[in-house]
NUKOLKE-733799 format. One record per residue (C-alpha): residue in three letters; residue number from 0; x, y, z. Coordinates in steps of 0.05 Angstrom, whole numbers. Layout:
(rec "ALA",NUM,(X,Y,Z))
...
END
This chain:
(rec "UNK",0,(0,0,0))
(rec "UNK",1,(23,72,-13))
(rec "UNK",2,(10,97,51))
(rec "UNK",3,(49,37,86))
(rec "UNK",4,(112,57,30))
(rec "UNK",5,(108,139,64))
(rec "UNK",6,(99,102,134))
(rec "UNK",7,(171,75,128))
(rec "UNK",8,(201,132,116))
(rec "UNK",9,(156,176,168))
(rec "UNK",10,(144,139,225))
(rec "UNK",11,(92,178,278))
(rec "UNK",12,(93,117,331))
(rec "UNK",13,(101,166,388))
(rec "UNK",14,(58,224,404))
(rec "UNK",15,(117,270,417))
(rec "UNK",16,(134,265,349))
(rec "UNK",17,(71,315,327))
(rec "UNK",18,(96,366,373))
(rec "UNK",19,(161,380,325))
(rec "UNK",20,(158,381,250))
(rec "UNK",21,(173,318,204))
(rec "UNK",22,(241,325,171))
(rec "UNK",23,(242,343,91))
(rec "UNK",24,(249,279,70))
(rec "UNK",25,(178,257,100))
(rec "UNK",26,(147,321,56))
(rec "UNK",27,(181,293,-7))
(rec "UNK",28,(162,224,2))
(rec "UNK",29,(100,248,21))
(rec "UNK",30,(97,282,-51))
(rec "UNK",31,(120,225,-84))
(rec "UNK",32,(74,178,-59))
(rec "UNK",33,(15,221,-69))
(rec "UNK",34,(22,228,-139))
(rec "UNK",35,(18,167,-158))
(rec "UNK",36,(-48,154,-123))
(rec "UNK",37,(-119,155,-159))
(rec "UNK",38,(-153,225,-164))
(rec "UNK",39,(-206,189,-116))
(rec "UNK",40,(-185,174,-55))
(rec "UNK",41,(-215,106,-22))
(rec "UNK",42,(-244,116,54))
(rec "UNK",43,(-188,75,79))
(rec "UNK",44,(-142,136,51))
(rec "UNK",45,(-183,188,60))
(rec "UNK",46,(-182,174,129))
(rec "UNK",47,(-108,170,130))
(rec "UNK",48,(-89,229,100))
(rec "UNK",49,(-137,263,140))
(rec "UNK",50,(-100,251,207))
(rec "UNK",51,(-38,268,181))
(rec "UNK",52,(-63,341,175))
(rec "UNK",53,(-104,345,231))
(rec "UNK",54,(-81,383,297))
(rec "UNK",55,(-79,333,348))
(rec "UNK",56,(-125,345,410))
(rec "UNK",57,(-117,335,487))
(rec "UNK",58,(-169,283,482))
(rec "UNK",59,(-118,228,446))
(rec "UNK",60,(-103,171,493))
(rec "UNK",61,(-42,148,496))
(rec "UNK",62,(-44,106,437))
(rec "UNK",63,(-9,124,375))
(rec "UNK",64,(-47,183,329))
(rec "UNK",65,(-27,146,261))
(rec "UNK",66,(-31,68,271))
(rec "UNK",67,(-61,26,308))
(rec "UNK",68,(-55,17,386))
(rec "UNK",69,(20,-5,406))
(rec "UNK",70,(22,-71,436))
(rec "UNK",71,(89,-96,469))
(rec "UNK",72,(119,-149,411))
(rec "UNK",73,(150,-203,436))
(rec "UNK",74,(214,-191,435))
(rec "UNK",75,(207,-133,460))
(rec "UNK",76,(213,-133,548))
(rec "UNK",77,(152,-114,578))
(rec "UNK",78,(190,-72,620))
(rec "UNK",79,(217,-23,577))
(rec "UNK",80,(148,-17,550))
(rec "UNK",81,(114,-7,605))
(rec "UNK",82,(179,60,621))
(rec "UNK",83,(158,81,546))
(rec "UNK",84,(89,86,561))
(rec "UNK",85,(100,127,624))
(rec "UNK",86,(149,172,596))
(rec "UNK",87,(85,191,544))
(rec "UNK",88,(37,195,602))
(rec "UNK",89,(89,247,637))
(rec "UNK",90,(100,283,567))
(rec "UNK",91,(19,291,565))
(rec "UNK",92,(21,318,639))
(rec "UNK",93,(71,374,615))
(rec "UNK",94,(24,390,548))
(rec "UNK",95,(-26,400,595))
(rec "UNK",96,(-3,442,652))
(rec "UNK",97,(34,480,594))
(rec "UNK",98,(-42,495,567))
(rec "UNK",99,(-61,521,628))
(rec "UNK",100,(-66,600,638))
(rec "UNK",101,(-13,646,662))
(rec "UNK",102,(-59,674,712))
(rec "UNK",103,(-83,606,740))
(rec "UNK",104,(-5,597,775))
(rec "UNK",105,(-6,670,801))
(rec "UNK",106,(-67,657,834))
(rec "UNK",107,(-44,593,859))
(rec "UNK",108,(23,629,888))
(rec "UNK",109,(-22,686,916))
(rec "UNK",110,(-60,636,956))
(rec "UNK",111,(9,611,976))
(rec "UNK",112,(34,666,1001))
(rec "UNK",113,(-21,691,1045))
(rec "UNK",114,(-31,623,1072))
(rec "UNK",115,(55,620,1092))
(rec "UNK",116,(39,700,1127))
(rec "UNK",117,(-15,674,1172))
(rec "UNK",118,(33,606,1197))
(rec "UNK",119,(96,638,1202))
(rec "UNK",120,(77,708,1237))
(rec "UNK",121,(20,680,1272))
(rec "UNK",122,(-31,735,1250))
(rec "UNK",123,(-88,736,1283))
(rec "UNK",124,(-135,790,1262))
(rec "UNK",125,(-163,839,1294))
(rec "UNK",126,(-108,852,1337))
(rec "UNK",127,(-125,893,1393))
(rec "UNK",128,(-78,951,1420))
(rec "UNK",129,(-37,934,1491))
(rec "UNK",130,(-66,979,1547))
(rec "UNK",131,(-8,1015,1582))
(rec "UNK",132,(-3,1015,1661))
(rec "UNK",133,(-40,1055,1696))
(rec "UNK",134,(-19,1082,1774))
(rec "UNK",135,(-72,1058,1820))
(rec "UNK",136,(-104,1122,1857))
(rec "UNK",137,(-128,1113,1935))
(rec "UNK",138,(-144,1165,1981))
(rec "UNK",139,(-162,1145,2054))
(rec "UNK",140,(-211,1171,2085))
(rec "UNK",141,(-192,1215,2156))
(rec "UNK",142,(-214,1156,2198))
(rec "UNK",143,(-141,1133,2178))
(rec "UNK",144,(-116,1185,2211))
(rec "UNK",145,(-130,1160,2280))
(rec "UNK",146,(-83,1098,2269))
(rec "UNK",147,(-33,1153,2241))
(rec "UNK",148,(-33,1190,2320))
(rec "UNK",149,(-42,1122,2350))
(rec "UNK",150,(22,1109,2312))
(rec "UNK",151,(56,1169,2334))
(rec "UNK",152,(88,1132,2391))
(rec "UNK",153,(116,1059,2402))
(rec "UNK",154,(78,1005,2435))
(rec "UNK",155,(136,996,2479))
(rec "UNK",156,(134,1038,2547))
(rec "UNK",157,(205,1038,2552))
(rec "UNK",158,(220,1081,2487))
(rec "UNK",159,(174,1137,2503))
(rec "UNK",160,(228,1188,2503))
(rec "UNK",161,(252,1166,2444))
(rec "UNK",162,(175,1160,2409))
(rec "UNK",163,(170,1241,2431))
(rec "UNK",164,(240,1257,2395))
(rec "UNK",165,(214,1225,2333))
(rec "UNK",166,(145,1256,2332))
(rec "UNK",167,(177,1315,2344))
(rec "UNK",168,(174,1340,2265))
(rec "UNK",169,(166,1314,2190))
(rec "UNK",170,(231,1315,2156))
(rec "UNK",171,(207,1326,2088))
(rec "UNK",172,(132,1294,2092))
(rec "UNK",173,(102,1323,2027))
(rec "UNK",174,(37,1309,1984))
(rec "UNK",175,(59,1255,1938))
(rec "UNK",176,(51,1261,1869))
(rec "UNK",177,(42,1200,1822))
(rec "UNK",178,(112,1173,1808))
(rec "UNK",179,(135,1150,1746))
(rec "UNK",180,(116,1090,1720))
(rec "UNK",181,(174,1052,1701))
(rec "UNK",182,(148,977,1682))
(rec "UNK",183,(186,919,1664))
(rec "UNK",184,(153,866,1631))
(rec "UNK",185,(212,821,1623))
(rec "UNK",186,(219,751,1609))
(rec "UNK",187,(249,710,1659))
(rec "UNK",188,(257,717,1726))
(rec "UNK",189,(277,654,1750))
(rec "UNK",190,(296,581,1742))
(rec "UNK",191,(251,539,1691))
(rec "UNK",192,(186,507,1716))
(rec "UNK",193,(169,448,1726))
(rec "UNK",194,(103,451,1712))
(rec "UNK",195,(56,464,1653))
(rec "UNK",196,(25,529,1628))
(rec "UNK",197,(-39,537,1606))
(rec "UNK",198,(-58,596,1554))
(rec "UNK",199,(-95,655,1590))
(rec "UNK",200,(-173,656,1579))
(rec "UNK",201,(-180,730,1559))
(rec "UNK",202,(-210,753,1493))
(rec "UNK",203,(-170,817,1495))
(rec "UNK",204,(-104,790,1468))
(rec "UNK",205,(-96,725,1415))
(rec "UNK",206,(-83,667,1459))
(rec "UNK",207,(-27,636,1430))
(rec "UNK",208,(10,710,1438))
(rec "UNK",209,(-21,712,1515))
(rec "UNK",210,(5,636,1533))
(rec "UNK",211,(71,650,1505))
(rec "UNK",212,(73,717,1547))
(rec "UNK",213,(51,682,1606))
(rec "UNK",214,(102,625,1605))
(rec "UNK",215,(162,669,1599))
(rec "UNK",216,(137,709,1664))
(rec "UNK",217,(126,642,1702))
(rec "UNK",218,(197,619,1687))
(rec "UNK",219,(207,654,1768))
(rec "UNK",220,(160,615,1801))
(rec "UNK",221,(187,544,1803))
(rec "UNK",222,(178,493,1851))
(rec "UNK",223,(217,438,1860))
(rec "UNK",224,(228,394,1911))
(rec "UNK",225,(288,400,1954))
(rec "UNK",226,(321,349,2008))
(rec "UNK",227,(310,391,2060))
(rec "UNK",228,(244,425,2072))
(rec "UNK",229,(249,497,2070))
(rec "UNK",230,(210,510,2138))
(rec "UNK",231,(265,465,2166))
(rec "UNK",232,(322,501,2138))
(rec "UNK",233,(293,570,2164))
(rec "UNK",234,(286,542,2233))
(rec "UNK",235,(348,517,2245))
(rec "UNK",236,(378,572,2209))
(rec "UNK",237,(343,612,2261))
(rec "UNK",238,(358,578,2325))
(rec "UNK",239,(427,577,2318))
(rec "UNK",240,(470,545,2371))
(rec "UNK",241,(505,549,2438))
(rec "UNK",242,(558,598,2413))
(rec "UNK",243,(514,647,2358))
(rec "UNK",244,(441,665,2368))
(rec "UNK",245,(390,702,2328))
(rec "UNK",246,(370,767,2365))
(rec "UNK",247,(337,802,2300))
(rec "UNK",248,(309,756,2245))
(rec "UNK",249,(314,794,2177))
(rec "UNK",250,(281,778,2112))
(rec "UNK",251,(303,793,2043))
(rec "UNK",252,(267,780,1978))
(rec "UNK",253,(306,781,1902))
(rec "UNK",254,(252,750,1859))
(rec "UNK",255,(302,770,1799))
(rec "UNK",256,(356,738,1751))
(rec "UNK",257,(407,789,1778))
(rec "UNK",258,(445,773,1845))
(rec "UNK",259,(460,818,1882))
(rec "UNK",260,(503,899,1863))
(rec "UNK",261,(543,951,1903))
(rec "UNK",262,(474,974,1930))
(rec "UNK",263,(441,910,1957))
(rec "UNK",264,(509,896,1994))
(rec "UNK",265,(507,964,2023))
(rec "UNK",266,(444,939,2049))
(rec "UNK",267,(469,882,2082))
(rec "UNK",268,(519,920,2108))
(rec "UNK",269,(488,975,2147))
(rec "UNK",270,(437,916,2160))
(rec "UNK",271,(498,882,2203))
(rec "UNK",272,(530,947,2231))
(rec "UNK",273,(468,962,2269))
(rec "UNK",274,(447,891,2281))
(rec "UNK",275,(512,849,2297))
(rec "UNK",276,(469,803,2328))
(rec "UNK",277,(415,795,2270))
(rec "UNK",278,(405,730,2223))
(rec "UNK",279,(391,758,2152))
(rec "UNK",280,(353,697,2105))
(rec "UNK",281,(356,728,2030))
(rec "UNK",282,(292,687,1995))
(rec "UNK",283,(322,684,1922))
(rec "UNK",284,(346,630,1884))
(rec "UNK",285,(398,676,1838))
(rec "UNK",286,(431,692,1905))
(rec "UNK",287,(429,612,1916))
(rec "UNK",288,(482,606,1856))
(rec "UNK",289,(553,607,1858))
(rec "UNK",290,(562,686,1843))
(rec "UNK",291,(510,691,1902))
(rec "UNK",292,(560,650,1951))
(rec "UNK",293,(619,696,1931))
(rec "UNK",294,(569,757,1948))
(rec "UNK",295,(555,727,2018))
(rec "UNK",296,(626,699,2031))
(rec "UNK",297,(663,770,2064))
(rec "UNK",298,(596,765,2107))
(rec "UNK",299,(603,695,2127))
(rec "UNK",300,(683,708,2131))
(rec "UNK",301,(668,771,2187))
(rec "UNK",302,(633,720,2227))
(rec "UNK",303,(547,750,2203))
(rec "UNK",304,(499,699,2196))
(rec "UNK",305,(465,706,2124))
(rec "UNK",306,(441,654,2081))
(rec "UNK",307,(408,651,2012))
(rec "UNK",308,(355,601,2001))
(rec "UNK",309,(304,573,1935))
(rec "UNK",310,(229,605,1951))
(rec "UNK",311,(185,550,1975))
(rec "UNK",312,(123,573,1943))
(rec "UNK",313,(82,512,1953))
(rec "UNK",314,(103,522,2035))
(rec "UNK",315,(101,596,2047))
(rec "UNK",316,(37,602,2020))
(rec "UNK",317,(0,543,2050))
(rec "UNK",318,(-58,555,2090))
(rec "UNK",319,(-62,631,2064))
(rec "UNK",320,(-102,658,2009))
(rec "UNK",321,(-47,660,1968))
(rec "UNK",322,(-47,585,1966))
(rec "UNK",323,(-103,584,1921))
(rec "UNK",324,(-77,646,1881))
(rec "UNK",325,(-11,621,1865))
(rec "UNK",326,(-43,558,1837))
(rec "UNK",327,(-90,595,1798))
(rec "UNK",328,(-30,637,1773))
(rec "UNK",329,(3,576,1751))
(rec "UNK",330,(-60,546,1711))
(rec "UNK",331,(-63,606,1672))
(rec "UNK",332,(-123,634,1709))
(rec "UNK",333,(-98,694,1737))
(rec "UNK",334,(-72,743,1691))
(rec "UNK",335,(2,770,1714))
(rec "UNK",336,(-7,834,1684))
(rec "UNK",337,(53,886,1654))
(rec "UNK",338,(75,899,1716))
(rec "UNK",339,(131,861,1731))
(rec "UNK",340,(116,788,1763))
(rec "UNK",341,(184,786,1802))
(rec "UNK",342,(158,857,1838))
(rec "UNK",343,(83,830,1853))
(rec "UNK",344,(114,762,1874))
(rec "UNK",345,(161,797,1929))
(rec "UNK",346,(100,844,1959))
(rec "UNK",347,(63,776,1963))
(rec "UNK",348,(125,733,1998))
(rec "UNK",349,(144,790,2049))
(rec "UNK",350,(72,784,2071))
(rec "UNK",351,(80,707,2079))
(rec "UNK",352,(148,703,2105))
(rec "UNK",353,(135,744,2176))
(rec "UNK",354,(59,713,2177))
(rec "UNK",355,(93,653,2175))
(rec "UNK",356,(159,655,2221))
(rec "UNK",357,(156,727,2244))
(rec "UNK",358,(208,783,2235))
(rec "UNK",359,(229,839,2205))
(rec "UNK",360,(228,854,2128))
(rec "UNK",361,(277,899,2095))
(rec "UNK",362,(281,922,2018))
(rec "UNK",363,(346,912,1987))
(rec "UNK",364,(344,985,1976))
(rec "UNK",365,(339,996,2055))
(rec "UNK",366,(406,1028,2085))
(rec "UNK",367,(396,1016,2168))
(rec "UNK",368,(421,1070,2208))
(rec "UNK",369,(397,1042,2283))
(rec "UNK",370,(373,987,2311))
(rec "UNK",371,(307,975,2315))
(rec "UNK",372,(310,933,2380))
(rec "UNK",373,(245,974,2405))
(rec "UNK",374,(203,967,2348))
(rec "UNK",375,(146,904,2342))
(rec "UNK",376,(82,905,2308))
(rec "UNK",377,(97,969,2258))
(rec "UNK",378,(88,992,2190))
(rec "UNK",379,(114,1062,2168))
(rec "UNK",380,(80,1120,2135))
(rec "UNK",381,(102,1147,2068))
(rec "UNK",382,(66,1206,2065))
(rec "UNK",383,(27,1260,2114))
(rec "UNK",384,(-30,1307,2101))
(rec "UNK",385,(-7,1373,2128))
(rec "UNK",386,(-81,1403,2137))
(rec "UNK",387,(-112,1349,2172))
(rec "UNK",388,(-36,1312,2202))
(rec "UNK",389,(-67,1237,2181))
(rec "UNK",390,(-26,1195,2143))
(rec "UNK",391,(-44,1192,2058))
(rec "UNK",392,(-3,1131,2042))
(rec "UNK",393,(34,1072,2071))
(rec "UNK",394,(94,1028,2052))
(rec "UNK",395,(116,961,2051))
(rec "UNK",396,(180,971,2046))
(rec "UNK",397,(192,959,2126))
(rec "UNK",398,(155,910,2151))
(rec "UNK",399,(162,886,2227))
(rec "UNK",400,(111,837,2256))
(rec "UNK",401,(101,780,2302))
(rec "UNK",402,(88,708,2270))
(rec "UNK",403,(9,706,2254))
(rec "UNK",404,(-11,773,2264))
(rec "UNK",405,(-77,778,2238))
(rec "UNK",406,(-56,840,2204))
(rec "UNK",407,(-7,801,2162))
(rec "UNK",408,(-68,760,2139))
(rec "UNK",409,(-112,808,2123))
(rec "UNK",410,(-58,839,2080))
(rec "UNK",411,(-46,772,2046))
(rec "UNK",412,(-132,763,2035))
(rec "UNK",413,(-133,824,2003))
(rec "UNK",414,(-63,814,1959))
(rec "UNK",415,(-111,745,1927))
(rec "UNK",416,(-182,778,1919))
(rec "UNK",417,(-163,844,1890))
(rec "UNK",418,(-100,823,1850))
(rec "UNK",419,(-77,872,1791))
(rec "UNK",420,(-24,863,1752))
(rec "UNK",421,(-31,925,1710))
(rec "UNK",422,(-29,976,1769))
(rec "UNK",423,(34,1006,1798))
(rec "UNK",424,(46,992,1867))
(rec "UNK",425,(-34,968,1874))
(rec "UNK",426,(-6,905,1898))
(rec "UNK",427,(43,941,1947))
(rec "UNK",428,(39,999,1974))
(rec "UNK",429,(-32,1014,1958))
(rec "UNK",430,(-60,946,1993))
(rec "UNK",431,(-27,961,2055))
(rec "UNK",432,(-59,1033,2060))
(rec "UNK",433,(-122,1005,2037))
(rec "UNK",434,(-129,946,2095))
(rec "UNK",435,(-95,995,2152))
(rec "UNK",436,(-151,1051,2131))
(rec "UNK",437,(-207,991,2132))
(rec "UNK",438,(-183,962,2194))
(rec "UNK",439,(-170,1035,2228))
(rec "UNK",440,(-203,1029,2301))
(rec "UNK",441,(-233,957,2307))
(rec "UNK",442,(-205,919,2361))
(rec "UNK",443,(-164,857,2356))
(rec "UNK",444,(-109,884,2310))
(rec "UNK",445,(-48,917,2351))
(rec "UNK",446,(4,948,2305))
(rec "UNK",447,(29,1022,2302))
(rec "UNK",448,(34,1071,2239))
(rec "UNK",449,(105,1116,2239))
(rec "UNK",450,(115,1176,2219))
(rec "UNK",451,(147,1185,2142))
(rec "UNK",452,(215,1207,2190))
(rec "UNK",453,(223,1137,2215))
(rec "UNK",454,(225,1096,2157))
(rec "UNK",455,(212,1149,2088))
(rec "UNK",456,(257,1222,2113))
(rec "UNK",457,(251,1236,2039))
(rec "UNK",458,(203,1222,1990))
(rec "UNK",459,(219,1191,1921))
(rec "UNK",460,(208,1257,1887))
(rec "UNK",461,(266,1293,1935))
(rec "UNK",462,(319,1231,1925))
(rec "UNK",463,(370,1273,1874))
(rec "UNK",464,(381,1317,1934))
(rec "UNK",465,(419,1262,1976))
(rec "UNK",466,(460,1245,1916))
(rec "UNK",467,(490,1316,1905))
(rec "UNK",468,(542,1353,1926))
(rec "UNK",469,(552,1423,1962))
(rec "UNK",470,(546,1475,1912))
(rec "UNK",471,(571,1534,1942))
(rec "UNK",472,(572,1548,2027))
(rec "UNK",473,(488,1569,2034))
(rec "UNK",474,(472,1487,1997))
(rec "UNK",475,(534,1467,2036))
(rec "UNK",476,(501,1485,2107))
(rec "UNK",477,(437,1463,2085))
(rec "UNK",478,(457,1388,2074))
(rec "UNK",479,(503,1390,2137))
(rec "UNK",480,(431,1404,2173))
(rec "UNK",481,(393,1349,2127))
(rec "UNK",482,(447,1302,2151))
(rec "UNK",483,(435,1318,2224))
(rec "UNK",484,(366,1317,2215))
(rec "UNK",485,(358,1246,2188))
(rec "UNK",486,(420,1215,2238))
(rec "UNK",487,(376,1237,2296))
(rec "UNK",488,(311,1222,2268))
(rec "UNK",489,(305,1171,2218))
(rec "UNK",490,(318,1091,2229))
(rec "UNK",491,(331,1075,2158))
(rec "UNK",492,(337,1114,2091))
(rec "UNK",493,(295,1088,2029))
(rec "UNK",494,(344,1098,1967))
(rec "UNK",495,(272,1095,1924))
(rec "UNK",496,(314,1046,1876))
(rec "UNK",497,(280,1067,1803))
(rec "UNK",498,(283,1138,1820))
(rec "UNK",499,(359,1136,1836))
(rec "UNK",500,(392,1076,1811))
(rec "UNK",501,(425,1112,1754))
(rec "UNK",502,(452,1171,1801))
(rec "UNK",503,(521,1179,1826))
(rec "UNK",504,(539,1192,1895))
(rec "UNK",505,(584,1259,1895))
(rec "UNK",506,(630,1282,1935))
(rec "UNK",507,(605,1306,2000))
(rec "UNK",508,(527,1295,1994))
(rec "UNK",509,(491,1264,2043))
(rec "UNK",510,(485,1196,2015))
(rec "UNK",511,(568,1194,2015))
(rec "UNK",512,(560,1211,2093))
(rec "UNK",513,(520,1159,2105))
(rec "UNK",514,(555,1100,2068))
(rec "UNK",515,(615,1114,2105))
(rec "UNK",516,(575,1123,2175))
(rec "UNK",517,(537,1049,2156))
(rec "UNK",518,(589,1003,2104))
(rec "UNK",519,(634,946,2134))
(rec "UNK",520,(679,937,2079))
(rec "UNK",521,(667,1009,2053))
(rec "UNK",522,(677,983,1989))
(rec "UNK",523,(695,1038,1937))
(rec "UNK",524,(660,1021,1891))
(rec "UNK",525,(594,1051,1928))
(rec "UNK",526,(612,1116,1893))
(rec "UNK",527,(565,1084,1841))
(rec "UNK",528,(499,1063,1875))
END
């Protein structure tokens, strides 16, 4: 047959071969072939010729488009027919996606795209706007005022010349302003957890962004279990032996990842220079690490009885409100706030500490100038109302209470129900003034209320003047009578830590007077508080 002869010399066995033109020789064989053949073309032919023309369509199996079906021969492996037949199923795959619009695959990369912005970033939309911190207000009422004359004097009979000397004038007793709000909202504060976190259940922020949040801040509150039990520890600690004996019983809290600086050891010092006697137990586990123990070791060297120790949440808090609190905090319930956790954590373990074993607490930022050997049951005011003399806020910065003074409690009650972690100092010195000024006048609750002089001679908003110099002889004579003033009057001096921890002590001020009145080691370093 004609057709077979052109066939020969043209073979179109594979459908990639009507993708690329047929060499020249098939057109002239092609020619030659056809002019031979009968001006009417049979069916058969017709038929033929027709498909050699014709476009092929997607529709084509993979048979072949000019003979017959190809069926493996039998020489031929079926193996290598079966990789021939797939390599035409994969070159139809590409005809076809190659068919398909240019738009089609940027819509299908679009999709892509948006769908890798919402997994990798996290997007969760609509993302609501963080609420900055906002100072808690309180302003007791003038029934407070009667615990603030009540508190004019110790409850000890035998310091009543002393109580007159101290109520004898307000060194610097002002109407506070609001203080700056300096927050930190950092990540760790302590040791990893052991336990799991739960996300927070608030609609205001995304929950995934709220549980990662949250588990960062409750990296400080571990706890583990120790070989010792920590009420243990403090008791022996505490009842020393035949040769050393606890007269004081201080408490420190560093619910930080810092140990301690220049200033905290300052602290300790004066602590010891008035207190020779005293036991100081520093509730921190970055002071129980080794660059803690080389803090503590001149101490321990001198012959002073310190220790650092891991907080024993689970302990402390037992049997307290707190109890359930702190395990609500750890389950994710109870929202820590901006304010920092480490801060809120050390108002609530001060509280716990003397409820539970009694004592005195000090802030790190504390410098002691005398003992307080005649002081029990007392809380300090900050500030004074000069037109009506009642006290208009407390602090919990000096704390000095017998074990399970129902004061203590209340203090801790009202720390659980009316928790805030997005209030400055609402969790500190605002909850003290607002349970003495609820409690003011009922029976069953003995504690006194100092004057500012005692504890607070100068307010945070007056701190820069114990930091500078004498400028000339009238600022000169003033701070030699500031210095007198607060030697005679004052206990301690609150260094109000984020109002001056980035001063320097100069030359001749009256902070420089009193480090070398109250350090040990008189390190010089102090020159940089």
């Amino acid at each position: 047959m004609k057709f077979k002869r052109f066939s020969q010399h043209c073979s179109f066995t594979r459908p990639s071969d009507i993708l690329t033109p047929p060499p020249l020789k098939c057109f002239s064989t092609f020619s030659a072939v056809c002019s031979q053949r009968p001006a009417t073309p049979t069916t058969q032919e017709r038929t033929t010729f027709q498909l050699l023309l014709t476009k092929p369509t997607l529709a084509q199996t993979s048979k072949t488009m000019y003979e017959c079906p190809v069926k493996p021969s039998e020489s031929e492996p079926f193996l290598l027919f079966l990789i021939r037949q797939l390599q035409d199923l994969k070159r139809y795959v590409l005809a076809l996606i190659l068919c398909l619009p240019t738009s089609f695959f940027a819509l299908i990369l679009l999709l892509l795209l948006i769908y890798n912005g919402f997994s990798v970033f996290d997007l969760h939309l609509p993302f609501p706007a963080k609420s900055p911190a906002v100072p808690a207000n309180f302003y007791p009422g003038n029934s407070a005022g009667e615990s603030m004359k009540k508190g004019s004097s110790f409850s000890s009979s035998s310091s009543s010349s002393y109580s007159s000397k101290l109520a004898a004038s307000v060194m610097y007793a002002t109407k506070e302003e609001k203080p700056s709000v300096i927050l930190k909202t950092q990540s760790p504060l302590l040791r990893k957890s052991r336990f799991s976190i739960l996300p927070i259940t608030n609609s205001s922020i995304s929950r995934p962004r709220r549980a990662r949040k949250l588990k960062r801040k409750l990296k400080s509150v571990p706890s583990e279990v120790r070989p010792t039990p920590f009420s243990a520890r403090i008791e022996n600690f505490f009842a020393g032996n035949s040769t050393a004996s606890c007269k004081f019983r201080f408490f420190m809290t560093r619910i930080s990842l810092k140990s301690f600086g220049d200033r905290e050891v300052l602290a300790m010092e004066s602590l010891f220079k008035s207190h020779p006697n005293a036991c100081l137990v520093i509730v921190s586990n970055s002071m129980k690490s080794s660059r803690g123990s080389r803090v503590l070791k001149p101490f321990l060297d001198e012959g002073f009885r310190v220790m650092a120790i891991n907080p024993d949440y689970d302990y402390i808090f037992k049997n307290t409100h707190a109890e359930a609190w702190f395990d609500r905090l750890r389950k994710g319930i109870v929202d820590p706030g901006v304010v920092s956790l480490g801060q809120n954590l050390s108002n609530l373990l001060r509280l716990a500490l003397l409820y539970k074993f009694g004592g005195i607490y000090v802030d790190t930022d504390v410098i002691v100038l005398k003992s307080f050997s005649q002081l029990r049951n007392v809380i300090g005011a900050q500030t004074i109302d000069h037109e009506t003399g009642n006290w208009s806020r407390l602090n919990n910065a000096v704390l000095i209470f017998d074990k399970n003074h129902p004061l203590l409690y209340k203090f801790i009650e009202e720390f659980a129900l009316t928790f805030d972690g997005n209030k400055w100092g609402h969790n500190g010195p605002y909850l003290v003034s607002r349970v003495v000024s609820r409690l003011s006048g009922r029976p069953g609750f003995n504690f006194t209320v100092l004057l500012p002089s005692v504890f607070y001679p100068v307010d945070w908003s007056r701190i820069r003047s114990l930091f500078r110099g004498p400028r000339d002889e009238l600022h000169s004579k003033w701070l030699l009578k500031t210095l007198r003033q607060i030697q005679s009057r004052s206990l301690v001096v609150h260094l109000w830590n984020r109002q001056s921890r980035k001063l320097e002590v100069e030359k001749g001020s009256i902070i420089s007077h009193i480090v070398s009145d109250c350090c040990i080691f008189c390190n010089s370093a102090f020159s940089s508080l």
